[in-house]
MARSEDREN-755368 format. One record per residue (C-alpha): residue number from 0; z, x, y. Coordinates in steps of 0.05 Angstrom, whole numbers. Last residue first. Layout:
BEGIN
[atom NUM; [Z; X; Y]]
...
//
This chain:
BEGIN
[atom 428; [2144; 2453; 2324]]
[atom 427; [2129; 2410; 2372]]
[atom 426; [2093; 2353; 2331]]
[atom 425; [2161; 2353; 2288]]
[atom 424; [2209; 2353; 2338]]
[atom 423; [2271; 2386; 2320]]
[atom 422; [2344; 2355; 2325]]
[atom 421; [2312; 2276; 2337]]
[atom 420; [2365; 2226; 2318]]
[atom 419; [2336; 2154; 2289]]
[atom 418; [2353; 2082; 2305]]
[atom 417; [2288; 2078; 2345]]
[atom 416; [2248; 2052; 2280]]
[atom 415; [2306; 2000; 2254]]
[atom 414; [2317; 2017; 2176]]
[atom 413; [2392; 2048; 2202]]
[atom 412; [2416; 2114; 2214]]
[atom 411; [2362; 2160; 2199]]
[atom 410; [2371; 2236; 2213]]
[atom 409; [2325; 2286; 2232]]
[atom 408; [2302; 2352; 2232]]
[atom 407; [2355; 2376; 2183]]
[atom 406; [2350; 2444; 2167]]
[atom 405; [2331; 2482; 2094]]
[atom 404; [2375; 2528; 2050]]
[atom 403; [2383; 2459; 2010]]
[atom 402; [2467; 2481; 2003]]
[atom 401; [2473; 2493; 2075]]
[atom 400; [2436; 2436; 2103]]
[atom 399; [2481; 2393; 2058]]
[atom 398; [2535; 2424; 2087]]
[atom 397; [2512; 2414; 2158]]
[atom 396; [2497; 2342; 2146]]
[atom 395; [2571; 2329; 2104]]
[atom 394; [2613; 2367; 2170]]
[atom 393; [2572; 2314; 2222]]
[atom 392; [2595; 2261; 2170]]
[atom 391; [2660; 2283; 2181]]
[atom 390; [2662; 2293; 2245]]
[atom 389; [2636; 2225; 2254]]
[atom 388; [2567; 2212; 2290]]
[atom 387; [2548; 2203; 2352]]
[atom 386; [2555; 2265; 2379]]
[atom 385; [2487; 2268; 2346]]
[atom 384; [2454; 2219; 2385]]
[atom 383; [2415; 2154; 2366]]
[atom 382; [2473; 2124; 2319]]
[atom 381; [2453; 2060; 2291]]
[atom 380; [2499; 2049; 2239]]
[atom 379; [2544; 2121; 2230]]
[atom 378; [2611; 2071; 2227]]
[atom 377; [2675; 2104; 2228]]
[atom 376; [2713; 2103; 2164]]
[atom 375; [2690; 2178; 2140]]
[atom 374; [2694; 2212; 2077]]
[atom 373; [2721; 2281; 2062]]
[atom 372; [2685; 2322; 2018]]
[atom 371; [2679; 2335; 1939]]
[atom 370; [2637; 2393; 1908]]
[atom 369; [2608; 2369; 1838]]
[atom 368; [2581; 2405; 1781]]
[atom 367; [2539; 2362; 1757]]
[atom 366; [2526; 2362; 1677]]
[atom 365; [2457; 2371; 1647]]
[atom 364; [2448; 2346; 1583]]
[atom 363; [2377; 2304; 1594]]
[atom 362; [2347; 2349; 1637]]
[atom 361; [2351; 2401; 1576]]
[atom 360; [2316; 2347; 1535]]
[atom 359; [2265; 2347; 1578]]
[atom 358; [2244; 2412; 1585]]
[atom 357; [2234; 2446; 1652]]
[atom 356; [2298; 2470; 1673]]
[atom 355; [2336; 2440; 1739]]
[atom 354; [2362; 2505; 1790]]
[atom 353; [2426; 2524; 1798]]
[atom 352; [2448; 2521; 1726]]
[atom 351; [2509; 2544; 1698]]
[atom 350; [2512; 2560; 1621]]
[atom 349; [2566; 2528; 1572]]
[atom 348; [2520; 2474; 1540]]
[atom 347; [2485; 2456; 1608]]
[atom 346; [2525; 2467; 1667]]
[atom 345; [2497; 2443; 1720]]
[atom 344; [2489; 2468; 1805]]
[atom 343; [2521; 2445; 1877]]
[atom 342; [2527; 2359; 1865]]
[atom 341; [2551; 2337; 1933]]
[atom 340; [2611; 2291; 1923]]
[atom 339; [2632; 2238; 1983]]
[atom 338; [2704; 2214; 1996]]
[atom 337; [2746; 2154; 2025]]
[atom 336; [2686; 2119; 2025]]
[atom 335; [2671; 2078; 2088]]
[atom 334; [2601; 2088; 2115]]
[atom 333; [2569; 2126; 2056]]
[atom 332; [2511; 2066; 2074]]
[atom 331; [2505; 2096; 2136]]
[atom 330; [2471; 2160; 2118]]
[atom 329; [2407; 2124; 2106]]
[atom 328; [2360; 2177; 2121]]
[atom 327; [2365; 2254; 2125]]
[atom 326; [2292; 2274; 2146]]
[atom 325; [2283; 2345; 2128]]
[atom 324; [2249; 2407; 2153]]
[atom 323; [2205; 2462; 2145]]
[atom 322; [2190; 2446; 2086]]
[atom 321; [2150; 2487; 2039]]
[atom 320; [2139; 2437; 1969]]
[atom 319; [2165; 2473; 1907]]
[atom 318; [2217; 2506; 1948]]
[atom 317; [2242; 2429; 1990]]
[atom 316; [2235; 2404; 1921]]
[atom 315; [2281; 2458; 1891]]
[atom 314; [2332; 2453; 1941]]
[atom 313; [2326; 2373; 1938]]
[atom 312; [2340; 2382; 1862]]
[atom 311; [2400; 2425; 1877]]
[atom 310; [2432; 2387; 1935]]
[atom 309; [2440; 2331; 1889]]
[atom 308; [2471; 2271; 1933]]
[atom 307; [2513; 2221; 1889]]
[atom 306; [2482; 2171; 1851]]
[atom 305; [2445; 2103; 1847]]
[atom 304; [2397; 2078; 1794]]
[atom 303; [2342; 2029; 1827]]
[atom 302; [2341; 1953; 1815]]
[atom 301; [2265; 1933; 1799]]
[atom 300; [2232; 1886; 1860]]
[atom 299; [2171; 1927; 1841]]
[atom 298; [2136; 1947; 1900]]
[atom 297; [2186; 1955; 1956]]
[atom 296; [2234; 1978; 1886]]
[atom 295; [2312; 1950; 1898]]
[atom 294; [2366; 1988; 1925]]
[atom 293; [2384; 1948; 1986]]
[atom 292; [2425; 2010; 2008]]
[atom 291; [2489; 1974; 2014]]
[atom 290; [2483; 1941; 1945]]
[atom 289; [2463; 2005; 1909]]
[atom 288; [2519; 2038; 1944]]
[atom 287; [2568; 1995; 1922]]
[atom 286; [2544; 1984; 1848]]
[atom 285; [2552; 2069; 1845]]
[atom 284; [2618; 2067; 1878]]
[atom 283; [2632; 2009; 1822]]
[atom 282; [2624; 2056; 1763]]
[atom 281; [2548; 2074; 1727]]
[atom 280; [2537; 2129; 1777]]
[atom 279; [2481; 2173; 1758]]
[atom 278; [2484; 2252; 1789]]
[atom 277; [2442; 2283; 1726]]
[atom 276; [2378; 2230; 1736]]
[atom 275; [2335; 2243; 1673]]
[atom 274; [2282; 2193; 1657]]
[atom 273; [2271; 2125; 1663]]
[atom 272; [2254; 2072; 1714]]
[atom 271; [2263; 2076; 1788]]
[atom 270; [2316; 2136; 1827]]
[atom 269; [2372; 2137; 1866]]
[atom 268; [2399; 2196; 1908]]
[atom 267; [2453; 2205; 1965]]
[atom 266; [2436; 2212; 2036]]
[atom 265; [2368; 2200; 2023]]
[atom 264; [2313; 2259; 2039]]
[atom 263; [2246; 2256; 2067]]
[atom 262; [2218; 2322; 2072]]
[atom 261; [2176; 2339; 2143]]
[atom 260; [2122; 2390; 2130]]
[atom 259; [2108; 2423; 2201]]
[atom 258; [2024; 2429; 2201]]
[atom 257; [1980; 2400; 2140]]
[atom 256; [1911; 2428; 2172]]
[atom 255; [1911; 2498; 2151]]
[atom 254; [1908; 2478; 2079]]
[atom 253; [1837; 2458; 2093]]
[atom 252; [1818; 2380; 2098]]
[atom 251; [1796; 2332; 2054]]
[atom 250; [1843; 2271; 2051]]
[atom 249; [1868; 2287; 1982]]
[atom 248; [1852; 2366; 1974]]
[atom 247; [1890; 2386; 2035]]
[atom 246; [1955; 2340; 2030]]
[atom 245; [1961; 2366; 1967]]
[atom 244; [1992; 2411; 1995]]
[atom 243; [2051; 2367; 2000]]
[atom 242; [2079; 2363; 1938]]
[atom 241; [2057; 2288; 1915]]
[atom 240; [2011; 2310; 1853]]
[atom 239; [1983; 2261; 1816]]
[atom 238; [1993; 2209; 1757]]
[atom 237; [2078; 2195; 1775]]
[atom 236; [2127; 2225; 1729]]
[atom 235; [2179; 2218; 1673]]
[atom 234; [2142; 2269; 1635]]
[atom 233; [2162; 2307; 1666]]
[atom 232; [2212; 2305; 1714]]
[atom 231; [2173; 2335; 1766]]
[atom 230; [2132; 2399; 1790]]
[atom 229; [2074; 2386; 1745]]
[atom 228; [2056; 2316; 1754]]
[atom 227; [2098; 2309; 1811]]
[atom 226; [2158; 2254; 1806]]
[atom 225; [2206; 2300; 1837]]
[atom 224; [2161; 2322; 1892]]
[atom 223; [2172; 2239; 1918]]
[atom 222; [2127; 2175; 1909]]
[atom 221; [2076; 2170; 1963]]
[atom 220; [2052; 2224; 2028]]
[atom 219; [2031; 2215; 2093]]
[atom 218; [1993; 2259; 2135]]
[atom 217; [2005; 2248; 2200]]
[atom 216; [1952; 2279; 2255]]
[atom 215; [1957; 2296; 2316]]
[atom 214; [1893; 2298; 2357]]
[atom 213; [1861; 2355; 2393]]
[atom 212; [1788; 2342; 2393]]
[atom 211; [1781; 2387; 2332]]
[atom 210; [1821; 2352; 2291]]
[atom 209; [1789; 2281; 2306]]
[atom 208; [1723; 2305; 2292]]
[atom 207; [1747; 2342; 2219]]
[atom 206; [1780; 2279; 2201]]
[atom 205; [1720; 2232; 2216]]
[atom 204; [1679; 2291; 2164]]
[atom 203; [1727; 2289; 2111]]
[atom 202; [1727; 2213; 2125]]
[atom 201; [1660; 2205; 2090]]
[atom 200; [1657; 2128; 2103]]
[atom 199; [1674; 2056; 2067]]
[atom 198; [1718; 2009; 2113]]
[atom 197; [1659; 1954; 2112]]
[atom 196; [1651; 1984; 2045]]
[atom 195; [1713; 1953; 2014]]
[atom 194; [1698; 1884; 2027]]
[atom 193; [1629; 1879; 2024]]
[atom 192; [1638; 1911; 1946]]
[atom 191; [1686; 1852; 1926]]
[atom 190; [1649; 1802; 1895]]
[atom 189; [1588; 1860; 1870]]
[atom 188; [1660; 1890; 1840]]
[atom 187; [1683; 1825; 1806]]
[atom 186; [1616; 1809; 1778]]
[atom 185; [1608; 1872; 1738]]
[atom 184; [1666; 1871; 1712]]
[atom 183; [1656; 1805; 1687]]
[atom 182; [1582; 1831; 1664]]
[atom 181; [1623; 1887; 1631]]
[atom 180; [1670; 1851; 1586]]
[atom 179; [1705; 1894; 1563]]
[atom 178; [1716; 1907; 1494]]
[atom 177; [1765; 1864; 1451]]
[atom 176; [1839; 1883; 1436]]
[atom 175; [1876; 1910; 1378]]
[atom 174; [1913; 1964; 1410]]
[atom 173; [1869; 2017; 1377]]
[atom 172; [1804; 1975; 1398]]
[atom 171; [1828; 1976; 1469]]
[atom 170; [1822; 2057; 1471]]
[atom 169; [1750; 2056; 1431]]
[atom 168; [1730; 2000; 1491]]
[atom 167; [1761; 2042; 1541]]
[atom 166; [1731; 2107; 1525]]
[atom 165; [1661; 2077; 1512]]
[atom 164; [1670; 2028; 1570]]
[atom 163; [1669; 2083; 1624]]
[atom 162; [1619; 2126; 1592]]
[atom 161; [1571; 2067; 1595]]
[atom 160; [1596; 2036; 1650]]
[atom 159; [1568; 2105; 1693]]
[atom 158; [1504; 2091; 1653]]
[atom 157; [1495; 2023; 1678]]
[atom 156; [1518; 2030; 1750]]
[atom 155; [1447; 2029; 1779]]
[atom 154; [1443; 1962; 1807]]
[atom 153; [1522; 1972; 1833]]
[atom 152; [1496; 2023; 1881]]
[atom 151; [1537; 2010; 1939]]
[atom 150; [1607; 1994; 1905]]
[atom 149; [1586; 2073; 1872]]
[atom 148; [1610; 2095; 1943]]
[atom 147; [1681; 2078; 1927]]
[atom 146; [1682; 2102; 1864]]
[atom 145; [1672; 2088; 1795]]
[atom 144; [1707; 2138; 1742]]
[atom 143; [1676; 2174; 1688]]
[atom 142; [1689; 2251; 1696]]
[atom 141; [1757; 2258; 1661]]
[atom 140; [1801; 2274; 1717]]
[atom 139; [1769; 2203; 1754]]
[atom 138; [1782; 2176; 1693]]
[atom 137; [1858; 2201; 1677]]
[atom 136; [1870; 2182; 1754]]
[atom 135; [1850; 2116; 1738]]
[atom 134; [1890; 2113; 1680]]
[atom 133; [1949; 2138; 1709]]
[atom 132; [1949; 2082; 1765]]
[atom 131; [1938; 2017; 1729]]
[atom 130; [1985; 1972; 1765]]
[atom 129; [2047; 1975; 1703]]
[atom 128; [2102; 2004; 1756]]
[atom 127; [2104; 2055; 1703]]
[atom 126; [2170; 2065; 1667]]
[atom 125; [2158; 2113; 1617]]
[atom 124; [2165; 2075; 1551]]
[atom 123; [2199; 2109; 1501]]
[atom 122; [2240; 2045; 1489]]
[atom 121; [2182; 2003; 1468]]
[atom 120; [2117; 2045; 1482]]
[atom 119; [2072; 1994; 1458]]
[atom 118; [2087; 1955; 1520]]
[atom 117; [2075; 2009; 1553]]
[atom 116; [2014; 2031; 1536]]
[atom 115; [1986; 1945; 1531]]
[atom 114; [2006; 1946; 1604]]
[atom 113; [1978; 2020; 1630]]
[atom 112; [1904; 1993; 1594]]
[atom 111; [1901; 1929; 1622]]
[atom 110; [1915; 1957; 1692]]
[atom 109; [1860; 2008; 1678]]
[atom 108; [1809; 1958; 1655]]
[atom 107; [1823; 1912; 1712]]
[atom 106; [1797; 1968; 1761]]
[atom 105; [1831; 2017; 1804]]
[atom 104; [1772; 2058; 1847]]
[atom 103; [1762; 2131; 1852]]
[atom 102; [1767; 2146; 1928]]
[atom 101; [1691; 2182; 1949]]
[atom 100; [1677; 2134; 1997]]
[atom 99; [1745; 2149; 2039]]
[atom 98; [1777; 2088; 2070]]
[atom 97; [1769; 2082; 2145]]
[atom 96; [1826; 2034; 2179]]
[atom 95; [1834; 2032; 2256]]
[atom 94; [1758; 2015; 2287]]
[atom 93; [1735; 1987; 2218]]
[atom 92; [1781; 1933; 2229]]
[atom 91; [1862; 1913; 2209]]
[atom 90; [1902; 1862; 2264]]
[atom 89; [1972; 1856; 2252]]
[atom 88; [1996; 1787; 2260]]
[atom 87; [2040; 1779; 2204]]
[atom 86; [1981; 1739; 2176]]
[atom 85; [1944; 1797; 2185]]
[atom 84; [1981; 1837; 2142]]
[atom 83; [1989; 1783; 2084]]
[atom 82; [1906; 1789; 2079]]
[atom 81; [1902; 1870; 2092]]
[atom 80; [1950; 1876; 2031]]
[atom 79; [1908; 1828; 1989]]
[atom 78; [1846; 1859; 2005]]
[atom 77; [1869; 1927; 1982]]
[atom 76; [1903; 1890; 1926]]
[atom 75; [1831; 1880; 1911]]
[atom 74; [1808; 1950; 1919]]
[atom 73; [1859; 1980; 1876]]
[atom 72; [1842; 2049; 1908]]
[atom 71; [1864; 2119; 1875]]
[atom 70; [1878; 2160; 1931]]
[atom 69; [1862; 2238; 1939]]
[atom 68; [1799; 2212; 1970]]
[atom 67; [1844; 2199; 2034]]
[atom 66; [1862; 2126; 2061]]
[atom 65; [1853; 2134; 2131]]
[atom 64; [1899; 2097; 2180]]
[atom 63; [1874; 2100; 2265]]
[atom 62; [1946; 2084; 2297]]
[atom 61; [1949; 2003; 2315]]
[atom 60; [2031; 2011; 2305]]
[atom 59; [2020; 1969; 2237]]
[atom 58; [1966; 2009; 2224]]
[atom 57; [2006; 2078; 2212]]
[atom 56; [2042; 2068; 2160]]
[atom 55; [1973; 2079; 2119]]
[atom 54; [1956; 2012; 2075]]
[atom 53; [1959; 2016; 2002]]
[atom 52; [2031; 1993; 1992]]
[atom 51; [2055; 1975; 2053]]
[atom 50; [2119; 1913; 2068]]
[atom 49; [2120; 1903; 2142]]
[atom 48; [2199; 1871; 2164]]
[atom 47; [2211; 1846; 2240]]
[atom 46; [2276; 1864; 2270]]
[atom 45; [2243; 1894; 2319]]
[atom 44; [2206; 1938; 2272]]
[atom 43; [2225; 1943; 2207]]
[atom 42; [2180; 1984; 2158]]
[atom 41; [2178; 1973; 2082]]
[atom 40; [2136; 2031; 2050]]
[atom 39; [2118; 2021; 1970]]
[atom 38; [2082; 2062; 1925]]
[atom 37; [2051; 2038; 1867]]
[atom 36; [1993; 2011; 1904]]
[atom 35; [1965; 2080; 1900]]
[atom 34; [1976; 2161; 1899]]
[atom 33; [1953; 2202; 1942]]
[atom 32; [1938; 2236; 2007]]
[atom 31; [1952; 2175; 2055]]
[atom 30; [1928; 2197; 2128]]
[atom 29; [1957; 2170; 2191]]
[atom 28; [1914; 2184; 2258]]
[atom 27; [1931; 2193; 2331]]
[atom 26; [2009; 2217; 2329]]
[atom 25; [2065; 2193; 2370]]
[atom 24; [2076; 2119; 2342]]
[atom 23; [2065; 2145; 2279]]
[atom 22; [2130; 2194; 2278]]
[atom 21; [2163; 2133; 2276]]
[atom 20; [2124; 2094; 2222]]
[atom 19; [2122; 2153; 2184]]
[atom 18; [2202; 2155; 2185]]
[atom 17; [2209; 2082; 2170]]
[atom 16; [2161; 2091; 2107]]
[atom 15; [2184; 2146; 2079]]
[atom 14; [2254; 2120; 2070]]
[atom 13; [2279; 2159; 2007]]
[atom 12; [2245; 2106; 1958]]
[atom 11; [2214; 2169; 1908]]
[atom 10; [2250; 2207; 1865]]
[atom 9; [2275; 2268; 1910]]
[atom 8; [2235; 2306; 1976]]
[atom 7; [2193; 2242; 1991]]
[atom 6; [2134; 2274; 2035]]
[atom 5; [2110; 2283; 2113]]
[atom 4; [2058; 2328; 2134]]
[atom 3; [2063; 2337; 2205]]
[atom 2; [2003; 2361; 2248]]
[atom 1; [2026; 2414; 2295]]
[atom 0; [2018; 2407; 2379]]
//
C-alpha cells in the first residue's frame, strides 16, 4: 500500500478538502505539512457541511490528524476550531489529534504586524488573508520564534522575547505603533499553554511508529504549487512551500515516505487576491461560473476570480511538484455551456509561451491562447462511474490529460464525499 501526498495543483480552493476527506476514510493517519489558518477545507458529508482551517481532514472521519512542524500554529484559533467542531458533534482528544512540539506558534504580534503591512501597502498590497502567517514563518526563518514546546517553559522565555520584541518593537515603531506589551503576551500564552500541550508531542517519532506498522498515511497539503514561495506567482504567494516534498521536511519524515502524489485540480481555474491570473473572465460566463462553483474563500468569505482551465500552469505545477496523478473536481459546474476553452500556451509581446516566466511583469502581459471544445447539456452532478459522464465531457478529461502530460486519477462531481469516480487508486498504486 503507498502513502498519498495530496496538494492544490493551481491557486489554491481546487477541492482539497472533499478529496482528503475521501481518501481519509481509507487511510490511518492525516498529516498537514504546512501552512496555517489561512487555508480553508469545507467537507460535506451527508449533506452535513465541516469548515477546517487548522484541523487535518482527517478528524472529522475519527482518522488519527497530526499537525506537522512544517505548520505555523495560531494556537487560539486552534481552540476555536476544535470548539465549533465539537459542537457539530465531532469529538477531538489526544487519542486522534497530536500537534508537533516543535510547530512555530502564530501570535498577536504577527497578526498585527501582516494588518498594519497591508494596510500600508494600499494598492500594492498582496492580498494576505491578514491572520499573521508570513510573519511567523519570517521568525521561525529568522531564528526567534516561540514554539510549541517553549508553551512549557514560559518561566524561562525572557531571552527568546527579547529577540522577539526587538524586531517587532523596531518594526511597529516604523508604522507608528507602541511596543508590545510583553506581560500581555505573556499572559495569553501561560492562558493557553494547557490547551495546546495536551496535543503537544514529537510526532516525527508517532509518524515513524505508525509507518513502520503498516499504516497509510495522507499527507495533506494547503494553498496550491502556484502560490509556492519559490515556484509561484511571486510575489503574489503564500509564506512556505506547498509543492509536495515538502511533505518530508513539515511532518518529519524522509522523502521516501510521501507515496503516489495526488494533484488537486478544478475544472476551470479561479484564484484569491491579487496577482497575475492570464485565463480571467470579467464577462457573464465568468459571473456564472463563479456563482455555480460557490466561489467564495472557506476562510475569507472573499469572492474568488474565475477563468477558463489553464492546462499550462497545471503542466508546470504537476512538473514542479511530481504527480502521479490528478483529482479533476467540480466538473459540473461547466454543466450547460454551449462551449469550454482550454488555455494551450501565451503569447507575450509576439513570442509563444508554453510555460509561465518568472517575472512579474511578464505574468502580467501574457495572453491565452485558447483551444475551444464542445460543451455538454447533460448533467455530470453526481456521476460515480465514468460512463457516466457526457461524451463530451469524457472528450474535455482526456484532453486535458493530454495537454498536463499527467492522468486523471479521479474526478469530482459534486462536494458530496461518495460523489467521486475512482480511475487509479491512490493507496494501490
Amino acid at each position: 500500500m503507498a502513502n498519498v501526498t495530496v496538494i492544490g495543483a493551481q491557486w489554491g480552493d481546487e477541492g482539497k478538502g472533499k478529496i482528503v476527506d475521501w481518501l481519509a476514510s481509507r487511510a490511518d493517519v492525516v498529516v498537514r505539512f504546512q501552512g496555517g489558518h489561512n487555508a480553508g477545507h469545507t467537507l460535506v458529508i451527508d449533506g452535513k457541511t465541516y469548515k477546517l482551517s487548522l484541523l487535518p481532514s482527517g478528524i472529522v472521519s475519527g482518522t488519527l490528524s497530526v499537525i506537522g512542524n512544517g505548520v505555523v500554529l495560531d494556537p487560539w484559533a486552534l481552540r476555536d476550531e476544535v470548539a465549533k467542531i465539537e459542537r457539530q458533534g465531532v469529538s477531538v482528544t489526544d487519542e486522534n489529534l497530536a500537534v508537533a512540539d516543535n510547530c512555530p506558534l502564530i501570535l498577536p504580534l504577527h497578526r498585527d504586524l501582516d494588518g498594519l503591512r497591508e494596510t500600508a501597502a494600499g494598492k500594492g498590497k498582496i492580498g494576505t488573508t491578514g491572520r499573521g502567517i508570513g510573519p511567523a514563518y519570517e521568525d521561525k526563518v529568522g531564528r526567534r520564534a516561540i514554539r510549541v514546546c517553549d508553551l512549557a517553559h514560559l518561566d524561562t522565555l525572557e531571552p527568546q522575547l527579547d529577540r522577539l520584541c526587538a524586531h517587532h518593537d523596531a518594526l511597529r515603531a516604523g508604522f507608528g505603533q507602541p511596543p508590545v506589551d510583553r506581560a500581555a503576551l505573556l499572559e495569553e500564552l501561560r492562558e493557553i499553554a494547557p490547551f495546546v500541550l495536551r496535543f503537544a508531542q514529537p510526532v516525527w517519532k508517532r509518524l515513524k511508529k505508525v509507518r513502520r506498522a503498516g499504516a497509510k498515511i495522507l499527507f495533506e497539503g494547503a494553498q496550491g504549487v502556484l502560490l509556492d514561495v519559490d515556484h509561484g506567482t511571486y510575489p503574489f504567494v503564500t509564506s512556505s512551500n506547498t509543492v509536495s516534498g515538502t511533505a518530508a521536511s513539515g511532518s518529519g519524515l524522509g522523502p521516501n515516505s510521501t507515496g503516489f502524489v495526488l494533484g488537486i485540480v478544478k475544472a476551470y481555474t479561479t484564484r484569491v487576491g491579487s496577482g497575475p491570473f492570464p485565463t480571467e473572465l470579467e464577462d457573464d460566463i465568468g459571473q456564472r461560473l463563479g456563482e455555480r462553483g460557490h466561489e467564495f474563500g472557506t476562510v475569507t468569505g472573499r469572492k474568488r476570480r474565475v477563468g477558463w482551465f489553464d492546462a499550462v500552469l497545471v503542466r508546470q505545477s504537476c512538473a514542479i511538484s511530481g504527480v502521479t496523478g490528478i483529482a479533476l473536481t467540480k466538473i459540473d459546474v461547466l454543466d450547460g455551456l454551449e462551449k469550454v476553452m482550454i488555455c494551450t500556451g501565451y503569447r507575450l509581446r509576439g513570442k509563444v509561451y508554453d510555460y509561465l516566466p518568472s517575472h512579474a511583469a511578464d505574468q502580467a502581459e501574457c495572453e491565452p491562447i485558447y483551444e475551444e471544445m464542445p460543451g455538454w447539456h447533460e448533467s455530470t452532478a453526481g456521476a460515480r462511474s465514468y460512463a457516466d459522464l457526457p461524451a463530451a465531457a469524457i472528450k474535455y478529461i482526456q484532453r486535458i490529460q493530454e495537454l498536463i502530460e499527467c492522468p486523471v486519477a479521479l474526478v469530482s462531481t459534486s462536494p458530496e464525499r461518495d460523489d467521486t469516480i475512482l480511475m487509479r487508486d491512490p493507496f494501490v498504486d
